[in-house]
C-alpha positions, 0 to 999 in steps of 0.5 A: 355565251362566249366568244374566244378571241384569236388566242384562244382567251374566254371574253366576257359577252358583251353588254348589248347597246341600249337603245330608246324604247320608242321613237318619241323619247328620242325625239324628246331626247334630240329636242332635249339637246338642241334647245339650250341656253343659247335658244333663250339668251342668243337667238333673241339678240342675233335676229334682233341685231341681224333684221329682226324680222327680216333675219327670218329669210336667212334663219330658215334658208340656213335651216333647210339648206344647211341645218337639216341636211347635216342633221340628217348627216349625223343621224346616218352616220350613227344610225349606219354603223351603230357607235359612238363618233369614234367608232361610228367613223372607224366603221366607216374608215379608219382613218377616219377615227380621229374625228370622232375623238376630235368630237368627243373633246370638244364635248368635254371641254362644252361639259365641263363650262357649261355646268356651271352656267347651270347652277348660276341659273339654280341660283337665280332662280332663288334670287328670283324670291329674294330679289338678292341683287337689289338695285344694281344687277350688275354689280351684285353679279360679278361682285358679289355673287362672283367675285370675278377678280380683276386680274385675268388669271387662272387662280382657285379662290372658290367662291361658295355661292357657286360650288355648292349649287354646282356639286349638286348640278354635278350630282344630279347630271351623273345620277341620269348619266349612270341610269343610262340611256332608257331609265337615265336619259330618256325619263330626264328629257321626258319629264325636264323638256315638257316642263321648259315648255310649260314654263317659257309657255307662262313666261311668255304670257306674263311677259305679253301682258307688261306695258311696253311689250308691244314696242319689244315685239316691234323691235323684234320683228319689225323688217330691216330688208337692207339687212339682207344684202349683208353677208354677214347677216347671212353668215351670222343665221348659219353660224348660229344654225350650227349651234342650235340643232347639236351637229357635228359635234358627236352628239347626233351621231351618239343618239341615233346610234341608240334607235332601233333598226326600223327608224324613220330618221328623216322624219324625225329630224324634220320634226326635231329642227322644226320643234328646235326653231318654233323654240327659238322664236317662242323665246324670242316673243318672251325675251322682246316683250320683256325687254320693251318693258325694261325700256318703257320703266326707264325711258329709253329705247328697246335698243338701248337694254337689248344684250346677249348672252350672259348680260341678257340672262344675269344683268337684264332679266333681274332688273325686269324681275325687279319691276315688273308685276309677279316679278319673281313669278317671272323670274322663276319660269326663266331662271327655271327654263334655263335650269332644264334647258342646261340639264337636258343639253347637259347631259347629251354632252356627256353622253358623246364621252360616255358613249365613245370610253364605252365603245373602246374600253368596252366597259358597262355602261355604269362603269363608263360613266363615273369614269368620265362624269366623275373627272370631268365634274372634278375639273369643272369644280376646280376652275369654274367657281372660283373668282376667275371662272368667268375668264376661262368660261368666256375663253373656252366658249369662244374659242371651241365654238369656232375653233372646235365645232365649226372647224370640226364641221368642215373638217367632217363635211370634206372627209365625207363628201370628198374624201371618203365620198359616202354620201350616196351610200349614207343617201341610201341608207336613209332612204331605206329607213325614212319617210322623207326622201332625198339624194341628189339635192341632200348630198349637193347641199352637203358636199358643196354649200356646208363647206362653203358656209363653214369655210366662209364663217371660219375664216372671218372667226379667224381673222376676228381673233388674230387681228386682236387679242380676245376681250384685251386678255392677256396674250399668254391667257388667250394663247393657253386657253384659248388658242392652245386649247384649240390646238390641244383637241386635235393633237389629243384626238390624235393620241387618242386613235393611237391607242389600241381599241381593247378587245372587249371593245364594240369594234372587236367585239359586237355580235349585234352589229355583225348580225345588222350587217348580215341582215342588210346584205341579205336584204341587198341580196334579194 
């Protein structure tokens, strides 16, 4: 069957838009997303350093209050108007557009650093049986295995060590990315998320066993109740909240805009954020006990080895792997863990590109994805394993966290609230569809806590890396990478819009979205 369009010029039938064959795989899939690496090496060290135990109080009033009611948000937004962020905002306002593109680059910009994070990983996990880093983990990170130059530049000294396990990071990721959304995504999360589950279960059970763990958990947990009168205790539960649960980046949108019609939605966040958090304190159990080892076999406080991040993954981990019993059992369950975590977050980046360049060019979905996973993999090659790498990873990642999603976030929750004012036709239509109900309380907390949470958090990031040159980098370097870069993916996304969606797109062209809509308003008409 074809469709004329107004010239008269036959247009090819359009591919229908896929979906996931049940509710649980996409329950799997958002899971999938949101449990990453930051789960493993970042929520560990913020509750440790904002309470411990205490920080529970602000975590879960972060939750509620902010992280569901834009989970929910998103899945309204993608499931209502059945696109990509770009054309899931367009249906909404044309105007509208530019922030669903705006989305899509900071999903490109995540991908191409965040693969690489991957294969450091793969090759941990190796170095897990060999214990390659010998006595001085630290070292043998940035030298040998890096070789981090000690100029901050931009330069394309390859280091094979990374580029290998990264092309093959790269190649697995667009194979699923290719198979698509039911043989691709959905049979990757299905088989990747259980297995991280099974692996940080053992972990964390290895761990309990160490001497010292106790001492690790009393430091995780112990109260610090001051803590709570600490606004940046607060803002640092909610910025993280953000981060955690995959919103207001493009990627909820994405999925949802995959589920069938009859979806219970806010249900399945429910169980989505609450899988998301019991994670998060599983990986905080694991990482604390290990830690109370790590300072037990060198006398020191737990304080004293607690670090975030990359630290924790690639300099901590491996001297616990050094000395504890079955190490190298236990560093493979972690470096493993963080594999999968990568590749299941990984791959729902991506989908937010793939999706949107689907949409607008209206493209098969193989097409689309080699023409987007294939230049964002090559990017990724060319200026992450190189002795640099660490550089531009560092910058990237601080300035998109704050400068693309959290201001993105704000920007999302003011149009529309306050611009467009949806909310209570986005309330209606997850009412329609869910078992969990809600309209006055979900749009207040939309409406006016987000925007005063994400406005607070902003500006404080602002005035932290304006009053000081990130990291003492050189000004040029942060001003390009870090800075400019920010700048950049506005401006982009502004181009972006400008250019004419083609008539094959799902904007022009989408039978099955115009037969959605003249359902609804024949069931509306009843």
């Amino acid at each position: 069957m074809t469709t004329a369009s107004s010239g008269g010029t036959p247009l090819a039938a359009p591919v229908g838009r896929e979906t996931f064959s049940s509710r649980k795989l996409f329950i799997l899939s958002a899971i999938g997303s949101a449990v990453g690496l930051g789960n493993i090496w970042r929520f560990p060290y913020i509750a440790y350093e904002n309470g411990g135990g205490a920080f529970l109080i602000p975590y879960l009033a972060a939750l509620l209050s902010a992280g569901i009611p834009l989970l929910f948000l998103d899945y309204a937004i993608g499931h209502k108007f059945r696109g990509s962020a770009p054309l899931a905002y367009r249906r909404m306002h044309r105007g509208a557009e530019v922030l669903g593109w705006w989305q899509v680059l900071v999903c490109f910009i995540i991908a191409i650093y965040y693969a690489v994070i991957i294969a450091w990983a793969a090759m941990y996990t190796w170095f897990s049986v060999t214990q390659a880093w010998g006595d001085d983990p630290g070292s043998f990170f940035t030298g040998e295995f890096l070789g981090v130059s000690e100029t901050v530049n931009v330069g394309f000294n390859f280091v094979p060590g990374v580029f290998w396990p990264l092309l093959i990071t790269w190649i697995a990721v667009i194979g699923i990315m290719v198979a698509g959304v039911r043989k691709g995504i959905s049979r990757a999360n299905g088989f990747f998320l259980p297995l991280l589950v099974v692996m940080f279960v053992l972990l964390v059970a290895q761990s309990l066993f160490l001497p010292g763990a106790i001492d690790g958990l009393n430091a995780f947990f112990t109260p610090d109740w001051t803590a709570l009168g600490d606004p940046g205790v607060w803002a640092a539960a909610y910025g993280h909240i953000f981060f955690s649960l995959s919103v207001a980046f493009g990627i909820m949108v994405t999925y949802s805009s995959y589920l069938k019609r009859k979806t219970d939605l806010t249900g399945s966040g429910m169980v989505v954020a609450f899988s998301n958090s019991a994670f998060e304190i599983l990986a905080g159990i694991g990482v604390f006990a290990a830690l109370g080892f790590m300072a037990f076999t060198a006398g020191s406080a737990v304080g004293d080895v607690a670090v975030p991040g990359i630290g924790l993954a690639f300099i901590a981990f491996p001297t616990i792997v050094s000395e504890a019993p079955l190490g190298g059992l236990m560093g493979v369950l972690f470096f493993g863990s963080l594999v999968f975590a990568g590749i299941t977050s990984l791959i729902s980046i991506l989908e937010v590109i793939v999706a949107a360049v689907q949409d607008k060019m209206g493209w098969p979905r193989v097409k689309a994805s080699l023409a987007v996973s294939i230049p964002v993999a090559f990017i990724s090659l060319l200026l992450f394993p190189t002795a640099t790498g660490l550089y531009l990873l560092d910058t990237f990642d601080a300035f998109v966290n704050s400068f693309g999603i959290l201001a993105g976030a704000l920007v999302a929750v003011i149009l529309v609230a306050w611009v467009l004012r949806k909310l209570p036709m986005l309330s209606d239509h997850l009412n329609k569809v869910s078992s969990v109900r809600m309209r006055t309380v979900w749009i207040a907390l939309v409406a006016v806590v987000a925007p005063v949470v994400l406005g607070y958090i902003l500006i404080n990031e602002f005035i932290s890396k304006i009053g000081t040159t990130y990291e003492d980098y050189p000004a040029w370097f942060v001003g390009v990478f870090g800075w400019g870069m920010a700048a950049a993916l506005v401006v982009v996304a502004v181009v972006l819009t400008l250019i004419p969606w083609s008539s094959k797109s799902k904007l022009h062209h989408d039978p099955e979205y115009a037969a959605l809509i003249a359902a609804e308003e024949k069931e509306e008409g009843r």
